[in-house]
N, CA and C atoms as a LAMMPS dump frame, in Angstrom:
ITEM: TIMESTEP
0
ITEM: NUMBER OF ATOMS
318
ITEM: BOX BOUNDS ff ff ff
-5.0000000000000000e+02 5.0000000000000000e+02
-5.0000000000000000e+02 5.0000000000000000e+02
-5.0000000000000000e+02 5.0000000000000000e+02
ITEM: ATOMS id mol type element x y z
1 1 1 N -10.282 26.918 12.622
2 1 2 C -11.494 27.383 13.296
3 1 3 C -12.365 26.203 13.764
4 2 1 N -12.997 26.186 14.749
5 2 2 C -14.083 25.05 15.031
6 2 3 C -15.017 24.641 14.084
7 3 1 N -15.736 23.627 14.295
8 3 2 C -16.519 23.091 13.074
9 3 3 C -16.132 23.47 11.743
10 4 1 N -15.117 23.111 11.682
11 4 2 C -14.374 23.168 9.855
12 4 3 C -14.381 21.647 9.886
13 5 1 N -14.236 21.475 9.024
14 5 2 C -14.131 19.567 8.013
15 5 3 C -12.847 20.226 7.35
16 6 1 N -11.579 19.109 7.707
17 6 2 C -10.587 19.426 6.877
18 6 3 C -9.981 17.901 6.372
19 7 1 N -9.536 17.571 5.031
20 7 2 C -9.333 16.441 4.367
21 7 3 C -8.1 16.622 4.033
22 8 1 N -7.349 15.625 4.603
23 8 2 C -5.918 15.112 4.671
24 8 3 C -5.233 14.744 3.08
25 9 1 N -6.678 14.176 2.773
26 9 2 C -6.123 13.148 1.672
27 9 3 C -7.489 13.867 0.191
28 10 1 N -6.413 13.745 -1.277
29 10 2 C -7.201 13.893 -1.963
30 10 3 C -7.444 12.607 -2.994
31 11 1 N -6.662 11.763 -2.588
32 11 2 C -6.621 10.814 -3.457
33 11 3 C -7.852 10.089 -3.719
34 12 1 N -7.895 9.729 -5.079
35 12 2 C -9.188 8.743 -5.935
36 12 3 C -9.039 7.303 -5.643
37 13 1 N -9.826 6.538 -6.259
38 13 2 C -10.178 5.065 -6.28
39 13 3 C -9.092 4.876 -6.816
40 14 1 N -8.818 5.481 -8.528
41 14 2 C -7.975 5.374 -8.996
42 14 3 C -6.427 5.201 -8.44
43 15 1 N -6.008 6.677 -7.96
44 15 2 C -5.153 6.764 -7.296
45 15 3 C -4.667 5.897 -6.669
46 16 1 N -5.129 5.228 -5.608
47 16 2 C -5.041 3.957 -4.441
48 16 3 C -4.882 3.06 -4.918
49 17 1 N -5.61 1.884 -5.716
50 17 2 C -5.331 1.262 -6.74
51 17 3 C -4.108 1.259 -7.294
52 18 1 N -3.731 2.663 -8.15
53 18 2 C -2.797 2.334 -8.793
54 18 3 C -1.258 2.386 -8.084
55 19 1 N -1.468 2.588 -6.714
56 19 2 C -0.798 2.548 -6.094
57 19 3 C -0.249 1.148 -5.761
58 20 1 N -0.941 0.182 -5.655
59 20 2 C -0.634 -1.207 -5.441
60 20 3 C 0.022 -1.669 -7.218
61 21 1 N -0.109 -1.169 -7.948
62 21 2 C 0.079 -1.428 -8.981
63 21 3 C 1.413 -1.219 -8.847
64 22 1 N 1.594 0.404 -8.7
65 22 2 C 3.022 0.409 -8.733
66 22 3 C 4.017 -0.582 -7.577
67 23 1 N 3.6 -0.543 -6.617
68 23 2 C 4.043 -1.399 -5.829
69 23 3 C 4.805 -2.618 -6.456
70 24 1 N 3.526 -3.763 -6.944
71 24 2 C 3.628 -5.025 -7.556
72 24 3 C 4.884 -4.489 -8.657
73 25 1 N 4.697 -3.253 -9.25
74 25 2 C 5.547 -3.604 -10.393
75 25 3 C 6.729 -3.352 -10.386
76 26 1 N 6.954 -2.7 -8.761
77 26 2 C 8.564 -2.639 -8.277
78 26 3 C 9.115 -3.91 -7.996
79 27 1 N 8.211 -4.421 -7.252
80 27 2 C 8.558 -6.012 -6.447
81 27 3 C 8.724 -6.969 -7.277
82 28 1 N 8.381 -7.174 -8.856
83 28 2 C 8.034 -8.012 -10.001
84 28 3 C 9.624 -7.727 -10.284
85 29 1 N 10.501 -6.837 -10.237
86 29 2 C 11.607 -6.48 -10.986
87 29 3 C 12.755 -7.677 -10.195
88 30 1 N 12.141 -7.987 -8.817
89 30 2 C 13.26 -8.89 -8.356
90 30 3 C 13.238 -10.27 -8.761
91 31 1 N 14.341 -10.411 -8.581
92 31 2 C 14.346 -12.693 -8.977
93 31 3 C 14.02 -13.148 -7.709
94 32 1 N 12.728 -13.176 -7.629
95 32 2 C 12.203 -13.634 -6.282
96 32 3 C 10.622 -14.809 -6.361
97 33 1 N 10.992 -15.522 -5.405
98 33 2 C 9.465 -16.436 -5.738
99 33 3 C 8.941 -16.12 -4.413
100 34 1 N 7.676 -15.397 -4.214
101 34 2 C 7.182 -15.303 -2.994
102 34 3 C 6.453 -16.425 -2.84
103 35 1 N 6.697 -16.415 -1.516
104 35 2 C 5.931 -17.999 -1.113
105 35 3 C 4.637 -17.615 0.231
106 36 1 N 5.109 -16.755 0.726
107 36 2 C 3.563 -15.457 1.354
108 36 3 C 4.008 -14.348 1.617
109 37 1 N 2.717 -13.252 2.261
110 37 2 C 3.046 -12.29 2.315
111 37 3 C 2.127 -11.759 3.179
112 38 1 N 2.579 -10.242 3.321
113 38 2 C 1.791 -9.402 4.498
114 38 3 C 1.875 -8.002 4.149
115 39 1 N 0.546 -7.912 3.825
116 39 2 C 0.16 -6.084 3.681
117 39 3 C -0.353 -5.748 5.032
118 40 1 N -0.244 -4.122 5.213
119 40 2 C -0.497 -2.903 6.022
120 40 3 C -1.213 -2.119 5.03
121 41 1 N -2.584 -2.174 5.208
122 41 2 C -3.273 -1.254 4.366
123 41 3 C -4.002 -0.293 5.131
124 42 1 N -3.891 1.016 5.078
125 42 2 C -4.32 2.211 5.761
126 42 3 C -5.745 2.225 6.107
127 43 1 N -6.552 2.202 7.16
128 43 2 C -7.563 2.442 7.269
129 43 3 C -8.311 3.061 6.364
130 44 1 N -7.738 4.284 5.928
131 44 2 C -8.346 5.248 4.911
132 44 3 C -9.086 4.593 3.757
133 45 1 N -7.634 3.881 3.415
134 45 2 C -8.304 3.175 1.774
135 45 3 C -9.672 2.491 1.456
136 46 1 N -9.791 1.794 2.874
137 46 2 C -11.56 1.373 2.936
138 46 3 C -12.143 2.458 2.821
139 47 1 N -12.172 3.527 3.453
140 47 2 C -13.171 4.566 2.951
141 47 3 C -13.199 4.89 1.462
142 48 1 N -12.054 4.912 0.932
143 48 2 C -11.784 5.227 -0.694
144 48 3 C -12.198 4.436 -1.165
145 49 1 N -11.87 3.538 -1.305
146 49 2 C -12.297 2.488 -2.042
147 49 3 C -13.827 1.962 -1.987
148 50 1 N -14.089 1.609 -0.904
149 50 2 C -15.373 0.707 -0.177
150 50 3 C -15.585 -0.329 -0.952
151 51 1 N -16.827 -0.993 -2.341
152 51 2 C -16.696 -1.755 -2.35
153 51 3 C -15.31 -2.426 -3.395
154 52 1 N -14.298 -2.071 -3.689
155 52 2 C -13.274 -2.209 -4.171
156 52 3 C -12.226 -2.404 -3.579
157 53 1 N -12.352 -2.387 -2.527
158 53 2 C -11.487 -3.045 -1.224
159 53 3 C -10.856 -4.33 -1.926
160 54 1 N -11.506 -5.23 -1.971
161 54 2 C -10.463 -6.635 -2.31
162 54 3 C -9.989 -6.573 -3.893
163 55 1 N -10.011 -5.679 -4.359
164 55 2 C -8.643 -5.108 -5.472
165 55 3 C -7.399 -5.145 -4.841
166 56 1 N -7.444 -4.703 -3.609
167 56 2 C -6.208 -4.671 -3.137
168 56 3 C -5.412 -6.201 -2.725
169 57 1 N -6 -6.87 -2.808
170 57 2 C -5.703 -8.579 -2.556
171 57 3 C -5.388 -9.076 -3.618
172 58 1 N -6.924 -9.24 -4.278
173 58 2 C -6.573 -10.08 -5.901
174 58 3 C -5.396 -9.335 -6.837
175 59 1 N -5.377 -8.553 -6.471
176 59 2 C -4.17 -8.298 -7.556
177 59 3 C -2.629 -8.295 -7.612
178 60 1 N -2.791 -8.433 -6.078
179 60 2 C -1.116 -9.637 -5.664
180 60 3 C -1.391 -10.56 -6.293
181 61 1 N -2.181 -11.724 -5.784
182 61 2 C -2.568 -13.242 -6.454
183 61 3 C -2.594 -13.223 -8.215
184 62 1 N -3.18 -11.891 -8.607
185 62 2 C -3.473 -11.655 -10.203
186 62 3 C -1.605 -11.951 -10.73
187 63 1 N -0.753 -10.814 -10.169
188 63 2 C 0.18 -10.316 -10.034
189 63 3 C 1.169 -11.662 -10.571
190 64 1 N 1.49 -12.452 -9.204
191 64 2 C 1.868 -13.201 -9.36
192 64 3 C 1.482 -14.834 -10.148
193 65 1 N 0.256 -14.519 -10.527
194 65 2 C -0.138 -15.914 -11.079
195 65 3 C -0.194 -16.943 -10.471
196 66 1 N -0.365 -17.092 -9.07
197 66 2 C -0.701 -18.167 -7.909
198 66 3 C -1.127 -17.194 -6.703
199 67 1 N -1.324 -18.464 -5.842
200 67 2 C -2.047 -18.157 -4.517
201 67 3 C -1.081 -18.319 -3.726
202 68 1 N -0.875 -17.526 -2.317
203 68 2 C -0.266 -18.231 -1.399
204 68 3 C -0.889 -17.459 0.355
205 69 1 N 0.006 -18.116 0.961
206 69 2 C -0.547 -17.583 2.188
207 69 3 C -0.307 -16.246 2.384
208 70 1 N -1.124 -15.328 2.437
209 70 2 C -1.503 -14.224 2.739
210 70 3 C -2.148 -13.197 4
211 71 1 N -1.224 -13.013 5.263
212 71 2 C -2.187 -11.992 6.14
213 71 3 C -2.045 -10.733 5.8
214 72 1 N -2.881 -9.73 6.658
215 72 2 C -2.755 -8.616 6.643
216 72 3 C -3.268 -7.721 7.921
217 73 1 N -3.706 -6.408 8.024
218 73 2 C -3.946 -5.777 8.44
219 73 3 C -3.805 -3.991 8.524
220 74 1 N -5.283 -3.561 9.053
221 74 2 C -5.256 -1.796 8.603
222 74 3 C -4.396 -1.362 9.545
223 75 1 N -3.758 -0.35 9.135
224 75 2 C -3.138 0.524 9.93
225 75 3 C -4.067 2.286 10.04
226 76 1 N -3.314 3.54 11.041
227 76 2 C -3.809 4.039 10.55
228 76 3 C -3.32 5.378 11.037
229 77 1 N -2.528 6.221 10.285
230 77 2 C -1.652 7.479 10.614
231 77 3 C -0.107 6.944 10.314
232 78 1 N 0.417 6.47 8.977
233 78 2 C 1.383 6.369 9.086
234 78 3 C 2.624 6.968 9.146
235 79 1 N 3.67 7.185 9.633
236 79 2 C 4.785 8.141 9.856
237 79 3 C 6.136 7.553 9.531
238 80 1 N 7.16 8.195 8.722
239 80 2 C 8.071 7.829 8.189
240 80 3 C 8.487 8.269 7.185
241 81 1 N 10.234 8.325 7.16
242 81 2 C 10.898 9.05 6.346
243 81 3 C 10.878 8.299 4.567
244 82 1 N 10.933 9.382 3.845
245 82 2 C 11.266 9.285 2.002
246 82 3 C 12.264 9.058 2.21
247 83 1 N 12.693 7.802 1.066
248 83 2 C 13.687 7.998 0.486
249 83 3 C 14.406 8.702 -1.285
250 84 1 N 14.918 9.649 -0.874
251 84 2 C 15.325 10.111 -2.215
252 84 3 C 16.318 9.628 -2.873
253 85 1 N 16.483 9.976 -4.487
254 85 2 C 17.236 9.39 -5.194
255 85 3 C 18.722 9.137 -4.825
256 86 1 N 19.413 10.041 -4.357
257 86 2 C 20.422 9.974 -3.969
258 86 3 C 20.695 8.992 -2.453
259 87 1 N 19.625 7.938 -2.365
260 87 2 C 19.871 7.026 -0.854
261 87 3 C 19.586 7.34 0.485
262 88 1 N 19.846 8.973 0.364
263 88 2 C 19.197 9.716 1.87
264 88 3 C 18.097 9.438 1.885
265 89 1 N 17.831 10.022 3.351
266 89 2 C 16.724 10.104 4.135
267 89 3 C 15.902 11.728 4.087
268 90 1 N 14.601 11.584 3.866
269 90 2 C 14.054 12.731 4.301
270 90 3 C 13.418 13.078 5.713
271 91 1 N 13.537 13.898 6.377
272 91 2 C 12.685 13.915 7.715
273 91 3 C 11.603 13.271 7.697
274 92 1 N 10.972 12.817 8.987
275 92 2 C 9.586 12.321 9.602
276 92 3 C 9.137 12.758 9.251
277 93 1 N 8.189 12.176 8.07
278 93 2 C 6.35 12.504 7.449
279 93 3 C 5.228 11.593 7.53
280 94 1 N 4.301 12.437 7.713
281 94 2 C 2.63 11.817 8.203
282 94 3 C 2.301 11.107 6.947
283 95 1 N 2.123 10.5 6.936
284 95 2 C 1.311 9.38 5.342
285 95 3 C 0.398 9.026 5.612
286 96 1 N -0.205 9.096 4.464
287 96 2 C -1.763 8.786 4.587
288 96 3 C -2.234 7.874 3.195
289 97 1 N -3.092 7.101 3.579
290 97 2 C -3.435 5.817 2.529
291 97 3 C -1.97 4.925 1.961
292 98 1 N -1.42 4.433 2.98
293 98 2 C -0.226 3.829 2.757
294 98 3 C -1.028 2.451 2.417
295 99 1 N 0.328 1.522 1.474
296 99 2 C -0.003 0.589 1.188
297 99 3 C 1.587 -0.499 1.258
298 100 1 N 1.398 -1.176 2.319
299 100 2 C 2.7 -1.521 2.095
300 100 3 C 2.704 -3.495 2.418
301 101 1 N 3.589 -3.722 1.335
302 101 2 C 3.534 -5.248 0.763
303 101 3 C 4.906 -5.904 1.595
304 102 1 N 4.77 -7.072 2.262
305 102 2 C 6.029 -7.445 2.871
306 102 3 C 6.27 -9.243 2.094
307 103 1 N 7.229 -9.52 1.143
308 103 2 C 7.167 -10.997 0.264
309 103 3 C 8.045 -11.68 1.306
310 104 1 N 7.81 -12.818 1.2
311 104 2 C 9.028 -14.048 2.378
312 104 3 C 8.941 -14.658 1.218
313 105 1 N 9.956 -15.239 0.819
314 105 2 C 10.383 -16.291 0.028
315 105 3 C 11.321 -16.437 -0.551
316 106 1 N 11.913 -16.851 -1.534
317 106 2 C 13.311 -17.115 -2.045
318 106 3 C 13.339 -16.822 -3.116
C-alpha cells in the first residue's frame, strides 16, 4: 500500500558485528599470512551500527595481530547465490548488510 515503511533487514549491532567475527574466524582456519586486504561493507551497516562503524576495521587488525594495508568500500543491494553444504548453488538472492573480506597474501 502507499505510505507503508517496510524494513528489509532485522538485524542488531550485535548481529553485524558478529558477523565479521564469524567471517575472521573462517579465514583464521587457513595457513595464510595476509599481507592486505579489501572489504565491501553494505551501506546498511552504517546505519546499524553508526557510531560502531570502525569495529568493523579494528577487528581485522585485532584479528590478526598486525597492521597492514587495508582499502575498502560500501556497497549497496547485494545479489548472489548460497552456497550449500553439499557445494551447490542456490538461486539469485537479494542480501542485505553484507560483509565481505578479500586477504592477498601468502
Amino acid at each position: 500500500p502507499n505510505n507503508i515503511t517496510v524494513r528489509v533487514c532485522n538485524a542488531t549491532q550485535e548481529d553485524v558485528i558478529r558477523g565479521v567475527d564469524d567471517a575472521l574466524e573462517a579465514i583464521g582456519k587457513l595457513d595464510f599470512d595476509a599481507l592486505c586486504a579489501l572489504v565491501v561493507s553494505c551501506g546498511a551497516r552504517k546505519w546499524i551500527l553508526k557510531e560502531h562503524m570502525h569495529e568493523e576495521i579494528s577487528r581485522v587488525f585485532n584479528h590478526y595481530k598486525k597492521s597492514f594495508p587495508l582499502i575498502g568500500f560500501p556497497s549497496f543491494g547485494e545479489m548472489g547465490p548460497i552456497r550449500n553444504p553439499d557445494k551447490s548453488y542456490t538461486p539469485v538472492y537479494f542480501h542485505n548488510v553484507s560483509y565481505v573480506i578479500v586477504l592477498i597474501g601468502v
